[in-house]
Each structure stands twice: as C-alpha cells, then as structure tokens.
N, C-alpha and C positions, 0 to 999 in steps of 0.2 A: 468501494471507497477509493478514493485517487487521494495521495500524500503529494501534495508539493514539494514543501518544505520541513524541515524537523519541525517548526514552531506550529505548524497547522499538526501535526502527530501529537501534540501536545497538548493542543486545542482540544483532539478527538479524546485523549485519553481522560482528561476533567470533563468533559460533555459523558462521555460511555462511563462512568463510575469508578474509573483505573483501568490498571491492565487487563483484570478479570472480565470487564465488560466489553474488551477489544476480543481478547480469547472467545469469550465467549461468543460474540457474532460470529467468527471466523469458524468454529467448530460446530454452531449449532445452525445458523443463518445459512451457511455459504457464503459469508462474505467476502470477494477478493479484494487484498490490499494491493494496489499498484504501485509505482514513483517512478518519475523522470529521471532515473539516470540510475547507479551504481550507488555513486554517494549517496544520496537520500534515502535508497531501500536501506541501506544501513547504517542513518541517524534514524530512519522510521524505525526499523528493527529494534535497536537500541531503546528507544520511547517508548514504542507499545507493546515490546515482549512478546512479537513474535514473529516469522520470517517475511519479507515482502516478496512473495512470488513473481511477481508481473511487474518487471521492470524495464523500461524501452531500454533498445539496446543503440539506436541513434538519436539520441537525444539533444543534438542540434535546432530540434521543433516539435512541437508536441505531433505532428502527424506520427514523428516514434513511439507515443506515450498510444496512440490512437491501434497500431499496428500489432505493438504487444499484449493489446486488450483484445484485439481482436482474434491473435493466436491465442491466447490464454481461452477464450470460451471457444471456440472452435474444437480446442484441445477435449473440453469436457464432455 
C-alpha cells in the first residue's frame, strides 16, 4: 500500500474497518505501508497505528518513492 497523504491513511483506515484491519493486513498479509517522505510516514503512522517502514528518502519525485520500494523488497 503507498500513503501519499494523511487524508488517503484515513481513507484506508474507514475502507479496512479501523486500525485493526490496517494491523491486521500488515501482520497477517505482508502488507508494506510506504509514503513519500518523513512527514507523511508519520501522519500515516499516527492514522493507521502502525509504523511506515518504506519511506523514500529523496523525495523530491516519486522515482524516491519507486527506489525505497524497491530496497524494501529486495531487502526481504
């Protein structure tokens, strides 16, 4: 899942049933949360209760957003 913004983390958390149903893809799924930049992993964070791992670290263009996803699965 890719977080843009806090208001799309908000989006996600009424779509998934609350926080339980973000936890829960994350822990049962494998689901990785992403966001474009620092800030946003932690209004995401704050929203869906629980850490955003995968977060570009030049976030100038999404080619950052693209980079960080691609070390995050590489990683696993």
């Amino acid at each position: 899942m890719l977080v843009i913004i806090h208001t799309q983390a908000q989006g996600l958390v009424r779509a998934m049933g609350g926080t339980e149903g973000i936890k829960a893809a994350v822990r049962e799924k494998g689901v990785v949360l992403a966001a474009h930049g620092p800030f946003t992993a932690a209004g995401a964070s704050a929203v869906l209760g629980v850490s955003v791992d995968c977060v570009s670290k030049d976030f100038s263009s999404f080619a950052g957003l693209v980079a960080a996803l691609e070390d995050e699965f590489w990683a696993q």
